[in-house]
C-alpha positions as CSV (number, residue, x, y, z in Angstrom):
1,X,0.0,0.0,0.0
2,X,1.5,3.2,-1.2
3,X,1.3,6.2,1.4
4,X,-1.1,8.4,0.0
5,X,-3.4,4.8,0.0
6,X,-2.7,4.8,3.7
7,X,-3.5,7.9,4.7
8,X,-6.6,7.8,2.9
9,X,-7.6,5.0,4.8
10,X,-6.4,6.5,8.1
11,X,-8.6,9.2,7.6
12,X,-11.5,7.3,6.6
13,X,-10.7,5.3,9.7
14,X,-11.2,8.7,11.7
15,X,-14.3,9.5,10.1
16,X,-16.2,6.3,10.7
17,X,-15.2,6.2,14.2
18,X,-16.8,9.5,14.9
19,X,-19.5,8.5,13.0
20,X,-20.4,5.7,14.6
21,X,-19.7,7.1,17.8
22,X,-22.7,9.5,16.5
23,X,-24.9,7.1,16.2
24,X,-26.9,6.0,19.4
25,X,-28.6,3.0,18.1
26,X,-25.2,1.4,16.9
27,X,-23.7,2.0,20.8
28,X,-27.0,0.2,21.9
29,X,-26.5,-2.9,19.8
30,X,-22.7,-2.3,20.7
31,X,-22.5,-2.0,24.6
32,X,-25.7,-2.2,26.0
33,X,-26.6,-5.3,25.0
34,X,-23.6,-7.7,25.3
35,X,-23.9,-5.8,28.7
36,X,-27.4,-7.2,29.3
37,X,-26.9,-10.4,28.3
38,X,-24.0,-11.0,29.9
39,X,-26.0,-10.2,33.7
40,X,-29.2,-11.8,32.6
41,X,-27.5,-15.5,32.0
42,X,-25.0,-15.0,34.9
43,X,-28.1,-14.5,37.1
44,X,-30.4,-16.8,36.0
45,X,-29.3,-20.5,36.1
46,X,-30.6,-21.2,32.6
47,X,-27.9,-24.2,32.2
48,X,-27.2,-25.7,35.5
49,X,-25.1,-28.0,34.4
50,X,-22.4,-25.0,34.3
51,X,-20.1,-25.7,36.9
52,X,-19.4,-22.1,36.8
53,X,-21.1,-19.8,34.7
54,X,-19.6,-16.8,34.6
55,X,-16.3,-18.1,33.9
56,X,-18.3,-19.7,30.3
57,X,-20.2,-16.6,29.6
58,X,-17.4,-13.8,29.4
59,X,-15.7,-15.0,26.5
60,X,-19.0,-16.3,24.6
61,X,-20.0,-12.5,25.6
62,X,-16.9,-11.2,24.1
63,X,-17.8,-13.3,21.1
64,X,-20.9,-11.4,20.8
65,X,-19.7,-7.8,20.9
66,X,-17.5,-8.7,18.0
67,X,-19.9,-10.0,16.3
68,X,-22.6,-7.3,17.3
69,X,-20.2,-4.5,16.0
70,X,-18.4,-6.2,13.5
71,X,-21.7,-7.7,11.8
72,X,-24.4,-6.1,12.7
73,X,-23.2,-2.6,13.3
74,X,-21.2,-1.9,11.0
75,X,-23.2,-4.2,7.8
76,X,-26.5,-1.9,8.4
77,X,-24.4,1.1,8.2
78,X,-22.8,0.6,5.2
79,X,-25.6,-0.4,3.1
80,X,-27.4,3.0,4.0
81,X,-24.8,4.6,3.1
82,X,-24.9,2.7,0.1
83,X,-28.5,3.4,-0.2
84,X,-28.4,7.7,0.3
85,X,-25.1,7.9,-2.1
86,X,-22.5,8.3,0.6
87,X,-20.4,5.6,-0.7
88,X,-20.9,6.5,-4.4
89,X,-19.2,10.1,-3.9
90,X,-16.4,8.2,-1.8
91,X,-15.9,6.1,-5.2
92,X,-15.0,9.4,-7.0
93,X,-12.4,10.0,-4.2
94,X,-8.4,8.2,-4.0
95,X,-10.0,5.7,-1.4
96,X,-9.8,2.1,-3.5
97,X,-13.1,-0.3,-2.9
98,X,-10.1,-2.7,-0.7
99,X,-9.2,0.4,1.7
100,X,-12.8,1.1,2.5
101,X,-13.1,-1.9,3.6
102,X,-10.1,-1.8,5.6
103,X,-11.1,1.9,7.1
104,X,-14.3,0.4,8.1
105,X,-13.0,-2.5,9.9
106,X,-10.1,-0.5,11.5
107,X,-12.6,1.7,13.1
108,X,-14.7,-1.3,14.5
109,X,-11.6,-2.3,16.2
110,X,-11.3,0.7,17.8
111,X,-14.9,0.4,19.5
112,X,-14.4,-3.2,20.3
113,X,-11.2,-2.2,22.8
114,X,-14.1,-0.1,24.7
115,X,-16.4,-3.1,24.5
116,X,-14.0,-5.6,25.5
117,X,-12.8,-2.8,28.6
118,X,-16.5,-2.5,29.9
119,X,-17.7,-6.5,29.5
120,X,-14.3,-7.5,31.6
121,X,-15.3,-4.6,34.3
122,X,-18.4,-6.3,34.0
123,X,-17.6,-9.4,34.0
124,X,-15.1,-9.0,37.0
125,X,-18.1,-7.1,39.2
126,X,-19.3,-10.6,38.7
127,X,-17.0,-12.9,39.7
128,X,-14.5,-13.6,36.5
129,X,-11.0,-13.9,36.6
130,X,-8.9,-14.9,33.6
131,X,-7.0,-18.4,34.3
132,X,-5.6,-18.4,30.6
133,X,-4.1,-16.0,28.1
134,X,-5.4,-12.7,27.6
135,X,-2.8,-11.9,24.7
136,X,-4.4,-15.5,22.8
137,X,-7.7,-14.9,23.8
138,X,-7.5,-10.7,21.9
139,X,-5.4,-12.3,18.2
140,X,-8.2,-14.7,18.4
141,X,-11.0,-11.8,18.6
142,X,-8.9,-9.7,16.1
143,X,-9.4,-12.7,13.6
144,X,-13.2,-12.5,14.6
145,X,-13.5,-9.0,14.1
146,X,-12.0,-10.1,10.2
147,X,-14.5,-12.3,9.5
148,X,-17.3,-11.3,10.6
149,X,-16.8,-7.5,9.0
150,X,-16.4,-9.5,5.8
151,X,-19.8,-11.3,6.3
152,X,-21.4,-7.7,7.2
153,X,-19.9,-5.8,4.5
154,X,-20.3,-8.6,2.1
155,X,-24.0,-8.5,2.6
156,X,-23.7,-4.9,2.6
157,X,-22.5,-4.6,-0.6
158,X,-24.9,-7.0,-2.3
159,X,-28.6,-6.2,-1.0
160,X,-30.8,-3.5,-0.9
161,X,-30.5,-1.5,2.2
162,X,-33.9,-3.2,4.0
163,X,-33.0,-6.8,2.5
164,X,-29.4,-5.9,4.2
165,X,-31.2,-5.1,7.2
166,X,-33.2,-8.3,7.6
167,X,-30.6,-10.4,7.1
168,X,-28.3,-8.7,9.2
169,X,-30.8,-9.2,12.2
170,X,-31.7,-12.4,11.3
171,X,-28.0,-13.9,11.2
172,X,-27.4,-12.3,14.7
173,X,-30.0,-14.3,16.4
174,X,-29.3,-17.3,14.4
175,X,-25.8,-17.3,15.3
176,X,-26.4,-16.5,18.7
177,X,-28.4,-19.7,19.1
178,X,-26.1,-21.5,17.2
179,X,-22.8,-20.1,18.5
180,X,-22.0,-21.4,22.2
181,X,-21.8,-17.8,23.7
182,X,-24.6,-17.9,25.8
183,X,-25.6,-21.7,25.8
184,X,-23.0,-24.9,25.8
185,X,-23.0,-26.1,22.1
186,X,-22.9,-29.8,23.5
187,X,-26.5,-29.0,24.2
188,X,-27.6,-29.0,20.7
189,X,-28.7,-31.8,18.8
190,X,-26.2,-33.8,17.3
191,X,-26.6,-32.4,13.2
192,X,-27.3,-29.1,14.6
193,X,-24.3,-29.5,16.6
194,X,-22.3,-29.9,13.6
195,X,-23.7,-27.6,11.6
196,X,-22.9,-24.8,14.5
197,X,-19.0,-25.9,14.4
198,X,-18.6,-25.0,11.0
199,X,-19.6,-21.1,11.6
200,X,-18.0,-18.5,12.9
201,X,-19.3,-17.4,15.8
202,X,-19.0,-21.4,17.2
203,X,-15.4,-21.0,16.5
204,X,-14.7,-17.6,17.6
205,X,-16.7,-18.3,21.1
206,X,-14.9,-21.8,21.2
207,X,-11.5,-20.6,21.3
208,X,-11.4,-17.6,22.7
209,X,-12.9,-19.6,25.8
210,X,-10.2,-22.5,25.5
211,X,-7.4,-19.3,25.7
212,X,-9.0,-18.1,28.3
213,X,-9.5,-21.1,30.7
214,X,-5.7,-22.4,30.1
215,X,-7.0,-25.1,28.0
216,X,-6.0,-26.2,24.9
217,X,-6.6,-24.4,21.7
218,X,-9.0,-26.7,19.3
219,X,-7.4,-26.9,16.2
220,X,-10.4,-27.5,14.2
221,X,-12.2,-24.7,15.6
222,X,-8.9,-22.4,14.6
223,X,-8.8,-23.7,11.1
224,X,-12.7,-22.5,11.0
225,X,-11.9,-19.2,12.1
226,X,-8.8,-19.0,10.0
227,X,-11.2,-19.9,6.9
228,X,-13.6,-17.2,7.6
229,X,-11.5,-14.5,8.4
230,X,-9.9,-14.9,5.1
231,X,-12.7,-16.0,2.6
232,X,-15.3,-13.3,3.8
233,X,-12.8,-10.6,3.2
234,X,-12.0,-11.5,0.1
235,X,-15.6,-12.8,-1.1
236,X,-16.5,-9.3,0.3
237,X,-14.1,-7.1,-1.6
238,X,-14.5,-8.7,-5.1
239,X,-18.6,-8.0,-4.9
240,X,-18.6,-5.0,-2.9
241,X,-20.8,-2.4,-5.1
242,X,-20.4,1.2,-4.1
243,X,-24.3,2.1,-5.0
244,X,-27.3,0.0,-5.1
């Protein structure tokens, strides 16, 4: 990437921080309710079969912010801005199709450090304490925040700002059934079980859990994560239309 290239991208990285930052709905979906669901499970013994769960819920929470920013967040955005012309006048502009992409996920990043700060507060308040590694447990959510800002700006780029919309909220509360952050996967049925390990937000909430409890890393659940954070990116930037 040349220099100009990056500074473009650092200061589109600016702009949709602010931005977002400006948007109350976004901090809602953001903060408030990782936040929520985070004390809602941790006082109501929805699995008691959790030996401890606290100690399960904080990283499946983690695994939710990223997903809730990352996703969520930041697909509904862009395909309004798609929809009211903002990103056809930024297509006019030095900022390449690949470093918009990049801008947008840098500036996600930024709001998940504030995410991750408040949950561990949280999360602390009620009784967590890391056993493993934090420094394994934040690459791991880094990859997250990679694939899942693929799958949001993918579908971003593709649909119609309401279609974009639907689906956005519809893969959040699919994934969060499907995606061990709230509920043990083992819990599932045995095809749905399967199913859940091959997507992202079973893999991100898997092994960001194993970092953080000391145990081991599963290496199938890595490779899944790996795969996403790469493919989606890439499926994301070759389709990614800047008008509708």
């Amino acid at each position: 990437m040349s220099r100009s290239a990056l500074r473009a991208v650092l200061a589109q990285s600016r702009v949709e921080l602010v931005l977002t930052l400006r948007r109350g709905e976004s901090l809602v979906v953001s903060i408030l309710i990782p936040v929520g669901i985070l004390v809602f499970f941790a006082k109501v013994d929805v699995v008691p079969t959790l030996r401890d769960p606290v100690q399960f819920l904080v990283p499946g929470v983690l695994a939710l912010a990223v997903m809730s920013t990352a996703m969520v967040s930041l697909g509904i955005a862009t395909g309004y801005e798609r929809r009211y012309g903002v990103l056809k006048r930024l297509g006019s502009t030095p900022l390449s199709r690949a470093g918009l992409l990049t801008a947008k996920t840098a500036s996600v990043l930024a709001l998940e450090v504030v995410q991750a700060v408040v949950l561990l507060a949280v999360g602390a308040a009620l009784g967590w304490h890391a056993e493993g590694s934090i420094g394994a447990a934040i690459g791991l959510l880094l990859l997250g925040t990679v694939a899942f800002a693929g799958i949001g700006l993918l579908f971003a780029g593709m649909l119609r700002a309401e279609a974009n919309l639907a689906v956005a909220n519809a893969l959040f509360l699919g994934l969060l059934f499907l995606g061990g952050m709230a509920y043990p996967l083992g819990k599932l049925p045995g095809v749905l079980q399967t199913f859940a390990r091959g997507l992202p937000a079973a893999a991100l909430s898997d092994t960001v859990r194993q970092a953080l409890s000391a145990g081991p890393i599963s290496i199938g659940a890595l490779a899944t994560l790996i795969g996403w954070a790469i493919g989606a990116p890439l499926l994301a930037a070759r389709t990614f239309r800047w008008e509708e």
